[in-house]
VOBA-599216 format. One record per residue: residue in one letter; x, y, z of N, C-alpha, C, O in turn. Coordinates in steps of 0.001 Angstrom, whole numbers, padded with zeros to 6 digits, always signed. Layout:
% VOBA-599216
AXYZXYZXYZXYZ ...
% end
This chain:
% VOBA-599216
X+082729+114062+114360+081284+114172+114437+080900+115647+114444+081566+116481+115057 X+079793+115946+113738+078893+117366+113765+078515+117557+114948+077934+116676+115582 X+078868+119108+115587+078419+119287+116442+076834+120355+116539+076988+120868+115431 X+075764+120876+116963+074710+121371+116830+074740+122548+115982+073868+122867+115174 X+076297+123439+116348+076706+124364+115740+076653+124258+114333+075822+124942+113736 X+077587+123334+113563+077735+122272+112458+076825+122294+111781+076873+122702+110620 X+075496+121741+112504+074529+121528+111576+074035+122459+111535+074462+122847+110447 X+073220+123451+111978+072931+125044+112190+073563+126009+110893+072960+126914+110315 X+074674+125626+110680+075495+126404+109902+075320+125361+108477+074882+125909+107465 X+075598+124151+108423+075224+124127+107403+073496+123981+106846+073317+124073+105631 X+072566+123812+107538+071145+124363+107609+070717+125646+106965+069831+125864+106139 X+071371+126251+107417+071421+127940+107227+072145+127846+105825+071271+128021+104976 X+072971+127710+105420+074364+127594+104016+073364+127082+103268+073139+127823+102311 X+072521+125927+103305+071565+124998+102577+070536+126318+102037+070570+126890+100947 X+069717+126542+103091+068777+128052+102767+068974+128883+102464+068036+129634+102193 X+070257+129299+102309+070669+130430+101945+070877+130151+100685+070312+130987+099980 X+071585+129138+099915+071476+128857+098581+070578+128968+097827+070567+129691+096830 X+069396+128006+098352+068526+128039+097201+067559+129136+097298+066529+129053+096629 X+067746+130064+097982+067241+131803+097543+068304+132113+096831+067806+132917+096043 X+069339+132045+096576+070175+132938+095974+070500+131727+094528+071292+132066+093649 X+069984+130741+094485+069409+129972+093138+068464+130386+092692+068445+130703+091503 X+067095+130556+093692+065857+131173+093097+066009+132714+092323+065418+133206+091362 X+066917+133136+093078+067133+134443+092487+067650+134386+091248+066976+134422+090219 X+068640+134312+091296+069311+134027+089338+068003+133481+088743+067390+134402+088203 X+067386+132347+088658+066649+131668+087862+065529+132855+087958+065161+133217+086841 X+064943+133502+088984+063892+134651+088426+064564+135709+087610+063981+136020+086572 X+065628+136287+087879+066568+137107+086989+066192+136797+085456+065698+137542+084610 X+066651+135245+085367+067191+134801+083889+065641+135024+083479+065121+135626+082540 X+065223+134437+084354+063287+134420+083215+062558+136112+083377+061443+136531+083066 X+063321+136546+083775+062503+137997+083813+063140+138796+082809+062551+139701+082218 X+064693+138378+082548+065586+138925+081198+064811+138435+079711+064817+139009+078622 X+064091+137030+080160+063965+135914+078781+062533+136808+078808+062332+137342+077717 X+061655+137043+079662+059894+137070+079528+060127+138705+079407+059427+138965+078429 X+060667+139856+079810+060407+141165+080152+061472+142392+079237+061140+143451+078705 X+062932+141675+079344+063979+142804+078730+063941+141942+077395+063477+142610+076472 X+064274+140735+077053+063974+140630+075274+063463+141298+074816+063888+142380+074411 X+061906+140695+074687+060777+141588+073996+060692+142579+074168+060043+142909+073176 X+060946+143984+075045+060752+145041+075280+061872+145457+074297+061639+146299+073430 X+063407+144720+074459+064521+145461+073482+064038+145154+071955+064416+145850+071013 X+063162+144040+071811+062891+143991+070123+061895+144641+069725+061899+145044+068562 X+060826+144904+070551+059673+146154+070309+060476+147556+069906+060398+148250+068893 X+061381+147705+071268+062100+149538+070801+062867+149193+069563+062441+149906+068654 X+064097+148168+069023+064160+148005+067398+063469+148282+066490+063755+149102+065618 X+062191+147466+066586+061228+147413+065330+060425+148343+065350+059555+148275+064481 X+060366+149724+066439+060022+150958+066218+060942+151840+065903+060628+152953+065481 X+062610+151332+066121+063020+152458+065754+063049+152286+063891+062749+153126+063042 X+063400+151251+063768+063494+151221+062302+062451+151202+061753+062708+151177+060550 X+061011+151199+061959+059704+151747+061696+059891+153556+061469+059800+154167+060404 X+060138+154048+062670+060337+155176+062237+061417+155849+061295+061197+156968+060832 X+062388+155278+061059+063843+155408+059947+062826+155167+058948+062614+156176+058276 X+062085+154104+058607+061661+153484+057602+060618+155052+056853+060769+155809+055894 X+059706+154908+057843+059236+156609+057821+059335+157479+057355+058459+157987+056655 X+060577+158015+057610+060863+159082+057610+062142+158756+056087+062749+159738+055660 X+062302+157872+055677+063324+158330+054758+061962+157925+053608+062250+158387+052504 X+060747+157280+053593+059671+157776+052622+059235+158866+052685+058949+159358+051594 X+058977+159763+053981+058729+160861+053861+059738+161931+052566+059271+162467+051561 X+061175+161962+053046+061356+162166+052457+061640+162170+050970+062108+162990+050181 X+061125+160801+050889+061408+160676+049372+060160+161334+048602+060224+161800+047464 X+059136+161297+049326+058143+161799+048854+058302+163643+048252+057884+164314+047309 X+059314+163879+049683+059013+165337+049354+059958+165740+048236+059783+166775+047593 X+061228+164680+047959+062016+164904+046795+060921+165143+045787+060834+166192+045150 X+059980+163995+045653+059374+164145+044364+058569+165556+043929+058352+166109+042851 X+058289+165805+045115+057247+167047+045004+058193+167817+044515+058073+168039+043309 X+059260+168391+045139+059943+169560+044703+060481+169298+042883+060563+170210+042061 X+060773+167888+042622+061215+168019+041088+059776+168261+040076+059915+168605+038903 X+058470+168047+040657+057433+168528+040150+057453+169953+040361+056896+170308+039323 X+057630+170687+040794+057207+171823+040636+058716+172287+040193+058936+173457+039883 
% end
């Protein structure tokens, strides 16, 4: 039989879990809602700016074979 101790401890083990469940599961949705999209925004600016900059330069190729 459980003694008061027993249950106390597993009471406590019980609560203590499901914060440290809640936690992962806010983790995972704060990775899915906050670090995704933020890592595919900085992508699609960096290759915005590559994109940029190698028209820039193509542009300025052209200029120089004009003159």
């Amino acid at each position: 039989m459980v003694n008061e101790l027993g249950l106390f401890y597993i009471g406590g083990m019980t609560i203590l879990f499901f914060f440290w469940a809640y936690g992962i599961v806010s983790f995972l949705l704060d990775v899915k809602n906050i670090y995704i999209p933020k890592g595919r925004q900085y992508l699609r600016g960096r290759k915005r700016l590559k994109e940029e900059e190698r028209r820039e330069q193509e542009r300025q190729e052209r200029e120089e074979q004009l003159y």
